[in-house]
N, C-alpha and C positions, 0 to 999 in steps of 0.2 A: 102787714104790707106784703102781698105776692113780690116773690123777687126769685131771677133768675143767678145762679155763680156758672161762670163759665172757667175750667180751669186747663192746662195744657201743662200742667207736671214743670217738672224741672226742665224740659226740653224747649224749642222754639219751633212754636204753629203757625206763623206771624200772617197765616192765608185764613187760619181760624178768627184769630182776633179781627182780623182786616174785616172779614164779611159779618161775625155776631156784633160789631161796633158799626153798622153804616147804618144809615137809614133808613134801607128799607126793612132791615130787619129789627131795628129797635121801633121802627114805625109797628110791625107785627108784634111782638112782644107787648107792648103797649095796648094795640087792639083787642089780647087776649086778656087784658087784665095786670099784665105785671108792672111795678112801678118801679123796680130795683134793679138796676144791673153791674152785677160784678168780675169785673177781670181779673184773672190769674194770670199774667201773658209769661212769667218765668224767662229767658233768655230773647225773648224775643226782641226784633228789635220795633214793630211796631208799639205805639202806645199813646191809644186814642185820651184823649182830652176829659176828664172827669167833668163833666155835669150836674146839678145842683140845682135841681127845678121845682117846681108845684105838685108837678104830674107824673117826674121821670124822672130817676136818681142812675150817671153812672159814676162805678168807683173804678180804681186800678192798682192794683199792685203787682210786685213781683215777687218774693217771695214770701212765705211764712213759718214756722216751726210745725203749724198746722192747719190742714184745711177743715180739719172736721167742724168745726161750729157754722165756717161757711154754708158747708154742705149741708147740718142741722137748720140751719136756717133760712136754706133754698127751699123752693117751692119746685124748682125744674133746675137740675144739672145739665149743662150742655161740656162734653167732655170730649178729648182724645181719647185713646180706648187700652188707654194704660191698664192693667191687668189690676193693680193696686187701687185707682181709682174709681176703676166699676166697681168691684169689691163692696167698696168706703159706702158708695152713692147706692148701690142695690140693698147693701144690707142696712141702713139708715131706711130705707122704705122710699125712697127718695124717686119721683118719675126722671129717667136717665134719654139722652139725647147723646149718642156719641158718634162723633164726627170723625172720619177717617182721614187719616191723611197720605193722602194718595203719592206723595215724594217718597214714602218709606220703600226701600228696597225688600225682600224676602215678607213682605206684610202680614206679619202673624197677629196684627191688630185689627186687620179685616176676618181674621177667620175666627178669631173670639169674641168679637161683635155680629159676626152674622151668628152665632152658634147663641148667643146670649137673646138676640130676637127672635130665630125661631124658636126658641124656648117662651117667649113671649115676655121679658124683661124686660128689654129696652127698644127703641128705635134707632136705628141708623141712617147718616147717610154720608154726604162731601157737602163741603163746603160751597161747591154749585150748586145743589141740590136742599141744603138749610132752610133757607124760607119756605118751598113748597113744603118741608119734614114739619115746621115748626106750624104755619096753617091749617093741618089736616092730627096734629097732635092732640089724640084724646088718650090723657094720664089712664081714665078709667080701664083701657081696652088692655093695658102691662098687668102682669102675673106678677104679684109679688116674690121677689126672691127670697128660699129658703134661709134664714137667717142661723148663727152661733152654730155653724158647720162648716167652718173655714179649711177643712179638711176636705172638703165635697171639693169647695171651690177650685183648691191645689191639683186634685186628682182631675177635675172639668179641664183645667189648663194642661195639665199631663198630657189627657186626650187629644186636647184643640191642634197641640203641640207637637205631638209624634210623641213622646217621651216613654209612650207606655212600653 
């Protein structure tokens, strides 16, 4: 069963969760084939209604010891652009959707999500912008990320970062 995990880390998206749980975006999801959706919402305070259908499965939780089987087991991650969880989600081979969030001050989650798309890894966008991201989403057209070089990755973020 295609299935989407949607996760927002230990912090609170609650504009993420709000728009990947309505309906017009679970209606898209659906049109593309997926029949699974799972929430990560972590401190948030929204927390949409779990579902139990025929056709369309959502779950919800907050937190776990681990997301990776999640993520093993997505077909599409739709993420914040936690530096940790792109990592997770690129290196599993996993097609990544990270969603910015535009309340953060000094946004250094936008500058390693655009650096990660022009690289051709992932897609980005906001939370306004999700459904037109998630309609026009071909997995095929993403580069696989360079995998068991987690050294690269540290030094990519050095760069994104100013740090060098």
């Amino acid at each position: 069963m295609d299935s989407v995990f949607v996760t927002v880390g230990t912090t609170s998206f609650d504009e993420l969760i709000r728009e990947v749980s309505s309906e017009k975006v679970t209606q898209i999801l659906q049109d593309l084939g997926y029949r699974k959706l799972i929430l990560q919402i972590g401190r948030g305070s929204v927390e949409p209604k779990p579902i139990v259908g025929t056709n369309f499965t959502l779950e919800v939780y907050r937190f776990k010891d681990s997301i990776a089987d999640d993520i093993k087991n997505a077909t599409l991650v739709i993420s914040h652009a936690g530096a940790g969880t792109c990592l997770e989600t690129l290196e599993a081979g996993k097609s990544l959707v990270v969603v910015i969030n535009e309340e953060l001050m000094n946004n250094h989650q936008l500058e390693l999500a655009k650096q990660l798309h022009s690289d051709g890894h992932l897609l980005y966008c906001t939370c306004s912008t999700l459904s037109e991201t998630l309609q026009k989403l071909d997995s095929t057209s993403l580069n696989p990320f360079p995998s068991g070089h987690p050294e690269r990755f540290s030094a990519f973020l050095d760069k994104v970062l100013g740090f060098e």
